[in-house]
C-alpha positions in Angstrom: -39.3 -16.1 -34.8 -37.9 -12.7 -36.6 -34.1 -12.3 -36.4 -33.2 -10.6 -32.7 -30.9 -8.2 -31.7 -27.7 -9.9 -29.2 -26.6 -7.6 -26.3 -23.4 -7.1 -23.6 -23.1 -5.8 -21.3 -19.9 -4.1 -21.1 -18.7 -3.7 -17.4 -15.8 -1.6 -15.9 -16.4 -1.4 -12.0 -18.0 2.1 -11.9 -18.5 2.7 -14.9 -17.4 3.8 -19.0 -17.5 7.1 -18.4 -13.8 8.6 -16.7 -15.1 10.2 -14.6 -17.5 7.7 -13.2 -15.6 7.2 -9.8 -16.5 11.2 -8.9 -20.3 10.7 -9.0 -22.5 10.5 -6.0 -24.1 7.6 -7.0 -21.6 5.4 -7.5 -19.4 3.1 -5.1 -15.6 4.4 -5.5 -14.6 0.8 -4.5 -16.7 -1.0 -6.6 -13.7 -2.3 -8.7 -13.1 -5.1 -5.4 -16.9 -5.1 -4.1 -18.2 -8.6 -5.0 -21.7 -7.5 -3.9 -21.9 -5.1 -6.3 -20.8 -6.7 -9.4 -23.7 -9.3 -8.1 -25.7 -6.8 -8.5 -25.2 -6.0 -11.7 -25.1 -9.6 -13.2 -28.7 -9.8 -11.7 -30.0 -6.0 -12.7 -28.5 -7.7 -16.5 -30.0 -11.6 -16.1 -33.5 -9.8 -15.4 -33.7 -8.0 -18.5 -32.0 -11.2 -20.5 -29.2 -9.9 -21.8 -27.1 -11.9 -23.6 -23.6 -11.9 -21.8 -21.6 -10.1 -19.0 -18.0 -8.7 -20.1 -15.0 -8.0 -18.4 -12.1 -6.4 -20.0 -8.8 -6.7 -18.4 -5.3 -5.0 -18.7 -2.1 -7.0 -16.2 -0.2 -3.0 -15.6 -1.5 -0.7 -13.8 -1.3 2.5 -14.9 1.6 4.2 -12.7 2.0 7.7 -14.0 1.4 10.8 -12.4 -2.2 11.4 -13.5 -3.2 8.0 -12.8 -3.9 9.1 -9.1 -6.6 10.7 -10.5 -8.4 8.0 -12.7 -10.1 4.5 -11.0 -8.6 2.2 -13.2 -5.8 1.2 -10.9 -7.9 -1.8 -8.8 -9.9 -4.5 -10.0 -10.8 -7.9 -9.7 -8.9 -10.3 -12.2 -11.9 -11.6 -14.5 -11.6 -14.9 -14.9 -11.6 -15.5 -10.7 -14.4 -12.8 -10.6 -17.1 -14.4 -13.3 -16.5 -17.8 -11.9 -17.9 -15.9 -8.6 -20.6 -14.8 -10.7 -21.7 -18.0 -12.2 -22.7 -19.4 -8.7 -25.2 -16.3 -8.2 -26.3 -16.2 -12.3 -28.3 -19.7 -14.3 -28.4 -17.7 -17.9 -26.4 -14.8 -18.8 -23.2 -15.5 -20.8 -19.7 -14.7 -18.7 -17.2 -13.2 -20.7 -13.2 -12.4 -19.3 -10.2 -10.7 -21.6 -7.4 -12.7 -21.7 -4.4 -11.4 -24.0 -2.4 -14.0 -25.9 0.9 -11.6 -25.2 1.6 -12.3 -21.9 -0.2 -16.2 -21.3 0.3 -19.6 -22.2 -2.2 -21.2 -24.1 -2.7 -24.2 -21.5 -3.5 -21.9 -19.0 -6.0 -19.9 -20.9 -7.5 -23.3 -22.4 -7.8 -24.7 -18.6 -9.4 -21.8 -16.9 -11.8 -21.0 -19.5 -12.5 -24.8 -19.5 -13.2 -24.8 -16.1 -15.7 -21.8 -16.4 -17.6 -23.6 -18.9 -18.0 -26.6 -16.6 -18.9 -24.4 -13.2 -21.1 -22.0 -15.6 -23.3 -24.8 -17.3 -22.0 -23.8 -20.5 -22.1 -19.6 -20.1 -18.0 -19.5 -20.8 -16.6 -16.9 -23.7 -13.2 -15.9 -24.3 -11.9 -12.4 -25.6 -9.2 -13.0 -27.3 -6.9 -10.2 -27.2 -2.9 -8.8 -28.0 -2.4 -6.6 -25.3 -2.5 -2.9 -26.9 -0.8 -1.6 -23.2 2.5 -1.3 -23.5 3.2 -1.1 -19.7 1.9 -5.3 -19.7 5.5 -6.3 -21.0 7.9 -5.5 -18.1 5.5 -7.3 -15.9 6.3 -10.3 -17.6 10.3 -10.5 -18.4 10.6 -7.6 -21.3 11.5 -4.8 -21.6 9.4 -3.4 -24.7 6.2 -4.8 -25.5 5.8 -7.0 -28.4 5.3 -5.4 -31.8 2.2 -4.9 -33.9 2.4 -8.2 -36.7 4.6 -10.6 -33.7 1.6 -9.8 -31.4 -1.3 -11.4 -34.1 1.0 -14.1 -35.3 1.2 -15.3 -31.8 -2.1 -14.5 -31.2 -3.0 -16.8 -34.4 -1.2 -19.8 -33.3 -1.9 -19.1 -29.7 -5.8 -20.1 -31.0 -5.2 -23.3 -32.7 -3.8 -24.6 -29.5 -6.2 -23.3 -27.2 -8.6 -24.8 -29.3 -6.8 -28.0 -29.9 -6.2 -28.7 -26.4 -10.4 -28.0 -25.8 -10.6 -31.3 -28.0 -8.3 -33.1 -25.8 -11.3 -35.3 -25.1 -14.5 -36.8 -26.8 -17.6 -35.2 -25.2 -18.1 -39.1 -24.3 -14.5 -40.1 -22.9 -14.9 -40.1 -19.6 -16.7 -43.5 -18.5 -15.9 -43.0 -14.9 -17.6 -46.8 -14.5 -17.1 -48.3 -10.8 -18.1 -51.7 -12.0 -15.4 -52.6 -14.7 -12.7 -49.8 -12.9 -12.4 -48.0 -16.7 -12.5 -44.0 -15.5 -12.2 -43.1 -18.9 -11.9 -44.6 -22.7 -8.4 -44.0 -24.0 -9.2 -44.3 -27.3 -11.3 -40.6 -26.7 -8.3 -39.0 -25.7 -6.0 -37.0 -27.8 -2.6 -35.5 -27.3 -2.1 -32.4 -29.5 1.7 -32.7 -29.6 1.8 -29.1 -31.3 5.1 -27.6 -32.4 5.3 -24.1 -33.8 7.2 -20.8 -34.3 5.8 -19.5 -31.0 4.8 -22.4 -28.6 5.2 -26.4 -28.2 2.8 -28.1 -26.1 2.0 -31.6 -26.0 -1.6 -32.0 -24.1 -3.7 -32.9 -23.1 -6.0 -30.6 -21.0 -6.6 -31.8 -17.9 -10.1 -30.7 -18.2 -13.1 -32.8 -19.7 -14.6 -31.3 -22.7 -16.9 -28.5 -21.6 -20.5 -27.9 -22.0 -20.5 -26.1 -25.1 -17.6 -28.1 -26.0 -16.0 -24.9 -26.5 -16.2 -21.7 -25.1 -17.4 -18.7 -27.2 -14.5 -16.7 -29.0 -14.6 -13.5 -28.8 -12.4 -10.7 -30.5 -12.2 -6.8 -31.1 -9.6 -6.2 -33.4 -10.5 -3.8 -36.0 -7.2 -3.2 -37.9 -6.5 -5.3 -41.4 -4.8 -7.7 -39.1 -7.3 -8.1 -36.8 -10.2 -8.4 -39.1 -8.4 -11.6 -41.3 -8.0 -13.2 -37.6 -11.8 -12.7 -36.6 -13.3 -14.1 -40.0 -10.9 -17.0 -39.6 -11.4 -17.9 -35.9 -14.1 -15.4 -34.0 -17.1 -16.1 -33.1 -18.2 -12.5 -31.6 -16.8 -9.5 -32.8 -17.3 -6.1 -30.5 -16.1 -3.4 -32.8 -16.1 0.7 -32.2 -17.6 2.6 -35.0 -18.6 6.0 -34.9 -21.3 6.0 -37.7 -24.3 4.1 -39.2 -21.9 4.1 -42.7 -18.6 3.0 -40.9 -20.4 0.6 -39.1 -22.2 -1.3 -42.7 -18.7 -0.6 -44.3 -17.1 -2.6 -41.3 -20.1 -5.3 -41.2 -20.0 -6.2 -45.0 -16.4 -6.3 -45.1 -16.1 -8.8 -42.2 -19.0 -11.4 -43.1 -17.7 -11.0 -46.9 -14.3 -12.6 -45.0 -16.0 -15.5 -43.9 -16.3 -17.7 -47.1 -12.5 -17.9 -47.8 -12.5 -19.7 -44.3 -16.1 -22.2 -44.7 -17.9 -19.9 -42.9 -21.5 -18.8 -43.0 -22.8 -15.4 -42.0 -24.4 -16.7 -39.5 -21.2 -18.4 -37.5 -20.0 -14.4 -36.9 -21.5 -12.3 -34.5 -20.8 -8.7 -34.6 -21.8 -6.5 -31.8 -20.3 -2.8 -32.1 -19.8 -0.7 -28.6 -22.6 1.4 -27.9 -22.5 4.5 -25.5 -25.7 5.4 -23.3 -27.3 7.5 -21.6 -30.8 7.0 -20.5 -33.4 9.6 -19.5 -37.0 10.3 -19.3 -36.5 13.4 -21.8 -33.9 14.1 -24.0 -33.5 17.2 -21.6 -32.9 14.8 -18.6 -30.5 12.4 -20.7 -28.5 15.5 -21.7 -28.3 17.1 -18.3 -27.1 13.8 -17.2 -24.2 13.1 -19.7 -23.2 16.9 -18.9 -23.1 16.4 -14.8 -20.4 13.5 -16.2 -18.7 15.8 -18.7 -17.9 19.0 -16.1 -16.1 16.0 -13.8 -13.5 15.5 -16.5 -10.3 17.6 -15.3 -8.9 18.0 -18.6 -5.4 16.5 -18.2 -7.2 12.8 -17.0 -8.9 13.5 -20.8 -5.9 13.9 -22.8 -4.2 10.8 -20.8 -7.1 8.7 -21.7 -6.8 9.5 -25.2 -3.1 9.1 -25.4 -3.1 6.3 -23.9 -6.3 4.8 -26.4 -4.5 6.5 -29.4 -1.3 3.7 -28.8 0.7 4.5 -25.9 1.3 8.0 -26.5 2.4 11.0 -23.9 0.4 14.0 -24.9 0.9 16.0 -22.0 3.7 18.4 -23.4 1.5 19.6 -26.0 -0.9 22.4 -25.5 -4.8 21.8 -24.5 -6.0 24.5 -27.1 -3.9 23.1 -30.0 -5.0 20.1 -32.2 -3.3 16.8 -31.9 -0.1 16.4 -32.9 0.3 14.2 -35.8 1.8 10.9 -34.3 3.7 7.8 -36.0 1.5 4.7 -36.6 1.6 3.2 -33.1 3.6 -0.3 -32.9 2.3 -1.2 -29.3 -2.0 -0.2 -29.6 -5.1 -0.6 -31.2 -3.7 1.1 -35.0 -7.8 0.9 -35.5 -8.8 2.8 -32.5 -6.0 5.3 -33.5 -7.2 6.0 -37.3 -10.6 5.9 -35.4 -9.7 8.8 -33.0 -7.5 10.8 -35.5 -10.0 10.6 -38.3 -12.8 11.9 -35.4 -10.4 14.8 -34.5 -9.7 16.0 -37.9 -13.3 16.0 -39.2 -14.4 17.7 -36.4 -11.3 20.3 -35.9 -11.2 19.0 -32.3 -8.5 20.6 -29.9 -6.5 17.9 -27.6 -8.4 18.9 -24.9 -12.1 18.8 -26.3 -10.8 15.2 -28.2 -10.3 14.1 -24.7 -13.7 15.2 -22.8 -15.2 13.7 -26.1 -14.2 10.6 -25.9 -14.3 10.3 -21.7 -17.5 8.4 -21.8 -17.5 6.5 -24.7 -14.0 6.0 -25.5 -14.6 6.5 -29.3 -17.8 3.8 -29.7 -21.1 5.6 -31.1 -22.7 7.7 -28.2 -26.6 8.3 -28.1 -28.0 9.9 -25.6 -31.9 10.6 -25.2 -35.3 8.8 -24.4 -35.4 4.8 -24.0 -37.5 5.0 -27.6 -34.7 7.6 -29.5 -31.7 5.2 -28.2 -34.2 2.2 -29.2 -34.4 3.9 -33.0 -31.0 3.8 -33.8 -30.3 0.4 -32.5 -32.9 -0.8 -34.4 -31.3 1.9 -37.5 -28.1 0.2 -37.0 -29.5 -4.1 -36.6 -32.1 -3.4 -39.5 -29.7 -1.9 -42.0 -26.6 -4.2 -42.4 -24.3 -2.6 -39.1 -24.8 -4.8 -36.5 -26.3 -8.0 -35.4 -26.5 -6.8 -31.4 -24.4 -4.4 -29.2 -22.4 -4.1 -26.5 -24.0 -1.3 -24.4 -21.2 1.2 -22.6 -23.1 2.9 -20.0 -21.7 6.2 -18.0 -22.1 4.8 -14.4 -22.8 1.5 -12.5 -25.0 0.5 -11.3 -27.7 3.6 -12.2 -26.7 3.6 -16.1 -27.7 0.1 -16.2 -30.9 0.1 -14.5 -31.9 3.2 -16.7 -31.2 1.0 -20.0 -32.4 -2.4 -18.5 -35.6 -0.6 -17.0 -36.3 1.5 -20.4 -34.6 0.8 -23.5 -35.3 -2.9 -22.9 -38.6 -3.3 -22.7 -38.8 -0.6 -25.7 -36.8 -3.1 -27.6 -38.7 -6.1 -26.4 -42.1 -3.8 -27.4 -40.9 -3.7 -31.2 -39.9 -7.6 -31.2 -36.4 -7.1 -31.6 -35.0 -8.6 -28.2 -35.8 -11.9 -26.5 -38.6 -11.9 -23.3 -36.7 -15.1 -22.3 -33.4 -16.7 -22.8 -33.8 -19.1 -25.7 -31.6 -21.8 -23.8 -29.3 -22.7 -21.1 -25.5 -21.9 -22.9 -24.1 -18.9 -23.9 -24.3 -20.4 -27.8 -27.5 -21.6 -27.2 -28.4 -17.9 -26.8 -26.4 -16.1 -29.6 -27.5 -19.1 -32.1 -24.0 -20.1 -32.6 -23.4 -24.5 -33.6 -21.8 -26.2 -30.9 -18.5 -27.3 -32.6 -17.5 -30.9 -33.1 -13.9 -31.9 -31.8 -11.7 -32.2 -34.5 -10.3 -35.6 -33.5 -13.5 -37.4 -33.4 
């Protein structure tokens, strides 16, 4: 079989686009409606995509324009895709969980635990928390800074991992005859001691399905990149251009040999924005009906709050954006992203912000199921991506529109699946199952 495109998709509760909440069609509640995240794990199982994701922030936002956004509610992910694995048999279940404000056991028990209810559909997005607001939830006063934030997050890894190998896939005997419930010589106690964490192990979990869970990660920065070659196994990235996107692509797999890495071990699936329509008329007139819902003060919060934590709202809508100090406590990529966007387009504040209300700074096409299909395929055939995690303006009618057209345009040219090539989430992204360590 020819090489395949991968694909997400990417849910927030009503949808990418701000603005989302205010349409029609779309449940204000959905962010704690069960039924209608079942509903979109099933809409996305039909047309075989690869995964579900769930991104996750532990603040919510509290400032004044925040009454006006719908990111204030939501289920946790980790409790809501281990819902969704009862109602799903194929589609990979994928839940954010920062390594700023955890403990590695925890993280390496739940996601355990998923694996084993999910058959083997289990990834983890590893993250450092890029809000701010997380740290006074959890004992500080000032969130941790930029380099502390990936050094934990690299050691955080190794024991996550490490305690994932606690046991030989084999170790458990659980033999009712001879009274042996499991072989102690396939057990092993990490006993790690480091700069950030000591934990001694083991899990209390039996090695999972895919004996690990897929990593994920979507740090961009220099920092970020050196920790995906050396421990990702999908990377969601947001680019803004066929080039950017092959500049980022080459210079992440071209990481991956100093670490014993083939190409193939990396996944990278850059953000892509949608919106589906008959004609590129319809598609347009859709995106705009989004676009006049932006009030442009929940704009220009978005954007400070995705350029690192910033308060734009003293400076004036018709002026440019102010230049700002590298942030500390973001995403530094999705800052040179955003600034770099503003300044070669001569952007205002106020049009940066209604620009980047649906897609949040990740490529945007919008058009006919067969234009949307010819830059994916653009972008998978020359060196950008190997799949994508589709953004789609509202939930669920954006992802029927892409499930119901751009799919079967994709599946037309031989570039996507027309059934799930096995049962686990690796299985699926043709990534090796791992061997433990200890054995």
């Amino acid at each position: 079989m020819s090489r395949q495109l991968k694909l997400g998709a990417f849910l927030m509760a009503t949808g990418h686009h701000v603005a989302a909440w205010r349409h029609p069609d779309v449940p204000a509640n959905a962010g704690l409606d069960f039924a209608h995240y079942k509903r979109l794990a099933q809409i996305a199982e039909a047309a075989k995509f690869d995964t579900l994701f769930v991104a996750d922030s532990v603040a919510a936002p509290t400032q004044d324009i925040a009454s006006r956004m719908a990111r204030s509610d939501h289920f946790e992910p980790l409790t809501l895709l281990s819902a969704l694995s009862a109602v799903t048999e194929h589609i990979g279940l994928i839940a954010t969980a920062t390594t700023s404000y955890n403990e590695p056991y925890h993280v390496a028990r739940k996601f355990a635990s998923l694996d084993h209810l999910s058959g083997g559909r289990a990834g983890w997005n590893l993250v450092t928390s890029d809000n701010a607001a997380e740290a006074q939830n959890f004992g500080r006063d000032e969130h941790i800074g930029h380099a502390e934030r990936y050094s934990r997050a690299r050691e955080f890894h190794q024991v996550v991992t490490g305690l994932w190998d606690s046991w030989q896939d084999d170790a458990f005997l659980r033999d009712k005859a001879s009274g042996a419930y499991y072989d102690p010589e396939k057990l092993h106690v990490l006993n790690h001691v480091g700069e950030h964490f000591r934990v001694k192990g083991p899990l209390n979990v039996a090695r999972s399905p895919q004996g690990q869970p897929v990593i994920v990660q979507a740090g961009s920065s220099e920092t970020g990149r050196e920790l995906a070659a050396q421990t990702a196994e999908v990377v969601f990235t947001a680019q803004t251009s066929l080039a950017s996107a092959q500049a980022f692509y080459a210079d992440l797999k071209g990481r991956l040999p100093k670490y014993g890495r083939s190409a193939d071990s990396l996944k990278i699936m850059p953000g892509v924005f949608v919106v589906v329509g008959q004609t590129e008329a319809e598609a347009q007139e859709k995106c705009e009906t989004f676009q006049q819902l932006v009030e442009p003060e929940v704009g220009i919060a978005l954007l400070g709050r995705m350029l690192g934590n910033f308060d734009l709202s003293k400076y004036p809508l018709d002026g440019p954006l102010p230049e700002l100090p590298l942030t500390d406590s973001g995403q530094q990529s999705r800052q040179k992203l955003l600034t770099e966007l503003a300044g070669r387009e001569h952007l205002t504040l106020a049009e940066l912000g209604r620009r980047i209300a649906g897609g949040r700074g990740h490529y945007s096409v919008v058009g006919t199921p067969a234009q949307i299909a010819d830059r994916l395929q653009e972008w998978f055939e020359q060196g950008a991506a190997d799949g994508f995690n589709v953004l789609v303006p509202h939930l669920p009618g954006g992802l029927e529109d892409f499930a119901n057209g751009v799919v079967p345009e994709l599946q037309r040219r031989g570039l996507f699946r027309t059934e799930y090539e096995g049962r686990t989430l690796r299985q699926n992204l043709g990534l090796a199952r791992p061997g433990n360590r200890f054995a």
